[in-house]
N, C-alpha and C positions, 0 to 999 in steps of 0.2 A: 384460424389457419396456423398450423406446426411452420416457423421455419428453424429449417437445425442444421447447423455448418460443423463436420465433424472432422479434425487434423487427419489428411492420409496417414500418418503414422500409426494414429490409434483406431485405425476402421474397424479391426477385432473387436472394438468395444460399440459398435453399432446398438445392437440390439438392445442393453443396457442405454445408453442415448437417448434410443426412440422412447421409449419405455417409460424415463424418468418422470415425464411430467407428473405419470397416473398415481407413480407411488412415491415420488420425494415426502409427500405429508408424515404417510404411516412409516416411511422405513429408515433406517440411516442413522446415524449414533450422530446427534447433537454435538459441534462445536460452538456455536455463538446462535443468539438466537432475541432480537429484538428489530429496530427497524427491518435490516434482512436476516434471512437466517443460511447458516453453514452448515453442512454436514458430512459424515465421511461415507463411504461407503467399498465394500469390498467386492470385489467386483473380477472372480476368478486370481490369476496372480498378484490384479492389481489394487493397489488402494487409491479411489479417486477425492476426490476435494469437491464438495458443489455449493454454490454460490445460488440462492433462489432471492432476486433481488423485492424488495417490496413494492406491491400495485404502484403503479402512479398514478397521480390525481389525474382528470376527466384530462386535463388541455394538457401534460403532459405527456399523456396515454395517446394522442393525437402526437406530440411533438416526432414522439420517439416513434413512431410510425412513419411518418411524412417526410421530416427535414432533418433528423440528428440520428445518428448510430445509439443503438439501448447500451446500458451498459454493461452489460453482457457481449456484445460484437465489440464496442469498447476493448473489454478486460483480453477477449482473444488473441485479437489484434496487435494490441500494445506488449504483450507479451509474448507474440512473437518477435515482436521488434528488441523487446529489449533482451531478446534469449540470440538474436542476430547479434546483437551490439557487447555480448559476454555479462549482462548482469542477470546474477542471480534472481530467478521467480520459478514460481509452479509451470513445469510445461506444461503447454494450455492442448485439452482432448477435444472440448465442444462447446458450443454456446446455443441456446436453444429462446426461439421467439414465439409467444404466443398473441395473436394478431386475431382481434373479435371484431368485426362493425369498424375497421380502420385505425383503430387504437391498439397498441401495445398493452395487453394486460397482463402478462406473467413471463420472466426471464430466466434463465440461469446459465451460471457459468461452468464447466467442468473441468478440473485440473489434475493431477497425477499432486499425489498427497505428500512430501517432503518433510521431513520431520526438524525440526529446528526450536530447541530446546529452553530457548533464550527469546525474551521479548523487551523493546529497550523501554519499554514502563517503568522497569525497574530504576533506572535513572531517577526518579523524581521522588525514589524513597533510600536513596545511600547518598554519601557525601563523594567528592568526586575521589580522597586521601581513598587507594584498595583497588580502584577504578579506572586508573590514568587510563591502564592497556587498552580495555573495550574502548575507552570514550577517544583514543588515539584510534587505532583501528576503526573505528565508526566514520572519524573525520576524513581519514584518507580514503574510504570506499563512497563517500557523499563527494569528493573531490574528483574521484573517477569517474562518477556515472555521469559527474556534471560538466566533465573532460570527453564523454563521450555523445555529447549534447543531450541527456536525460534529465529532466525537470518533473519531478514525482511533485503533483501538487498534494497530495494529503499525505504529508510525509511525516507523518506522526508516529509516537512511538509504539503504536497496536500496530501499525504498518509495516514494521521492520522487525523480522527475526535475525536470530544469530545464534553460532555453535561456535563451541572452538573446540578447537582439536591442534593437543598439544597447545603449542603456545601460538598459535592462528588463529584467528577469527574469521567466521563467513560470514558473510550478512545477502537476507532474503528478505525483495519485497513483495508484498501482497497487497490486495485491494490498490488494485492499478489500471483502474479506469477511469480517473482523471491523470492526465501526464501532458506535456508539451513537449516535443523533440526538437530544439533549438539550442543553437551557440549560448552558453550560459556566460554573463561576464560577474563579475565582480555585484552587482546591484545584486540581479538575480541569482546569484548564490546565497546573497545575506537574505536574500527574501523566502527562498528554498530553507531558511532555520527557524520561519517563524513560529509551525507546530509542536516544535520537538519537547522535550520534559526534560529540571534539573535548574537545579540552582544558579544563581550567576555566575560562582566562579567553573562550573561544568559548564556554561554555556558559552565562556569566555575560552577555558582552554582548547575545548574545542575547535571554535571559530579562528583560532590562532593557530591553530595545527593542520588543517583546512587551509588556510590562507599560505602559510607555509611550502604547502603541497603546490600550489597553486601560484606561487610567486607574486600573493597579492600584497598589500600594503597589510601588516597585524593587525594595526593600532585603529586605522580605520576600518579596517573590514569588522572587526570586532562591536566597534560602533554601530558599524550598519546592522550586524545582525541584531543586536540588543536594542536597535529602533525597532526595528521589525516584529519583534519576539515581544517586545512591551507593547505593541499595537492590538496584535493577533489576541494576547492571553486577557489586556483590560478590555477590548469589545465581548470577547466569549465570557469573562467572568460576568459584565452585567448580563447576561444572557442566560448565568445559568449556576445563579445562586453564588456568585463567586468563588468558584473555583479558579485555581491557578496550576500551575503546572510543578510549583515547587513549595517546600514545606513553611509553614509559616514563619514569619524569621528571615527568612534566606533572600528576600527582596534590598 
C-alpha cells in the first residue's frame, strides 16, 4: 500500500509523484548512490531531488510502520520546519511510503533541486591560512540555526552545501532526517561539532568564532568541542580502517 503526502504548493507535480515509485530504478541521472541512492530528475519546468532510502531490515521495516515516522515523512517534515524557522534546505514536494504485510519497505523523498556549488569536505584537504572567510561564515550560520533551536544531528561535512556570491556565503543543509528542535546551550553546541572535517587549528577557530557569536566562554567552549570531536573521530576510526577527518600530521 502507496502512502504519498504531497506539498499543496507543488500538487502540479502529482502525476510525476504518483508515478515515481514504478520508474525511479530506470530513470533519473544519478547523484549519490550507495547505502541510499539520489537522483535528479526533470520534471516539466522543474528540476526535482529524490531521495530513495535503503529497505530496512525485517524489525525495522515493522518499526517504521507501527511506532516511528520513515525517514522520508522525517526529511518532509523537518524541512518544513526548518524553511518556517529561515534555514536554508531543498523545499520539500513529497514523501512517498511503501507499506507490504505491515512493514515499511521502500521510501522516498522529493525535493525542488538547488544547486549549491560548494560542499564543506573540502575542509579536511586545505589548511585553514586562504579559508578563514568560509570557516568564519560557517560558524556564524551553525551559531544561528542553533540560536533558532535547530540541532542537525548528522551535521557533517557531505551535509552542508555552500555558494558564495560575491563576498557571502550561503550555507544549505541536506539529509535532514535526523534533527532535534530544542534550546541548544553551550554542551549541545560543542556536541553539534563532533562530525565536521579539518584540522585542529580549523577546528578551533571555528569554535571560537561560534562562541563569539554566541557569547559563550572561547577557551572553554573550544575545549568542549575538541572533547567531542576526539570522541566522534577515535570511535569511527576503529570502526573503519582508521580514518580521520584531517590529514595525517595535523592531530
Amino acid at each position: 500500500m502507496l502512502k504519498i503526502v504531497i506539498n499543496p504548493e507543488y500538487s502540479h507535480l502529482k502525476t510525476f509523484v504518483e508515478a515515481l515509485p514504478s520508474f525511479f530504478e530506470d530513470e533519473g541521472e544519478i547523484v549519490y548512490k550507495e547505502r541510499n541512492e539520489i537522483k535528479t530528475f526533470d520534471v516539466g519546468e522543474e528540476k526535482v531531488i529524490v531521495k530513495s532510502f535503503k529497505i530496512p531490515h525485517f524489525f525495522n521495516g515493522i518499526i517504521y510502520s507501527c511506532l516511528r515516522p520513515s525517514k522520508a515523512e522525517r526529511s518532509y517534515k523537518y524541512a518544513l520546519r526548518l524553511i518556517e524557522r529561515k534555514v536554508n534546505t531543498s523545499i520539500p514536494v513529497a514523501y512517498i511510503e511503501d507499506h507490504q504485510a505491515g512493514m515499511l519497505t521502500s521510501s522516498f523523498y522529493v525535493a525542488i533541486y538547488q544547486k549549491y556549488p560548494g560542499i564543506l569536505r573540502e575542509l579536511r584537504y586545505t589548511p585553514l591560512e586562504g579559508q578563514e572567510d568560509l570557516v568564519t561564515a560557517f560558524a556564524r550560520f551553525t551559531a544561528e540555526i542553533h540560536n533558532k533551536e535547530v540541532l542537525p544531528l548528522d551535521y557533517s561535512p557531505g551535509n552542508i552545501l555552500y555558494k558564495k556570491t560575491g563576498n557571502d556565503y550561503t550555507f544549505c543543509l541536506i539529509d535532514i532526517n535526523r534533527m532535534r528542535f530544542v534550546p541548544v546551550d553551550m554542551e549541545l553546541g560543542a556536541y553539534g561539532f563532533r562530525r565536521l572535517w579539518g584540522n585542529e587549528e580549523t577546528i578551533s577557530y571555528m569554535s571560537r568564532e561560534y562562541a563569539r557569536v554566541r557569547n559563550f566562554d572561547k577557551d572553554k567552549f573550544e575545549r568542549l568541542v575538541h572533547k567531542y570531536h576526539r570522541i566522534f573521530w577515535d570511535k569511527y576510526s576503529r570502526h573503519h580502517g582508521g580514518f580521520q577527518p584531517y590529514e595525517s600530521g595535523d592531530r
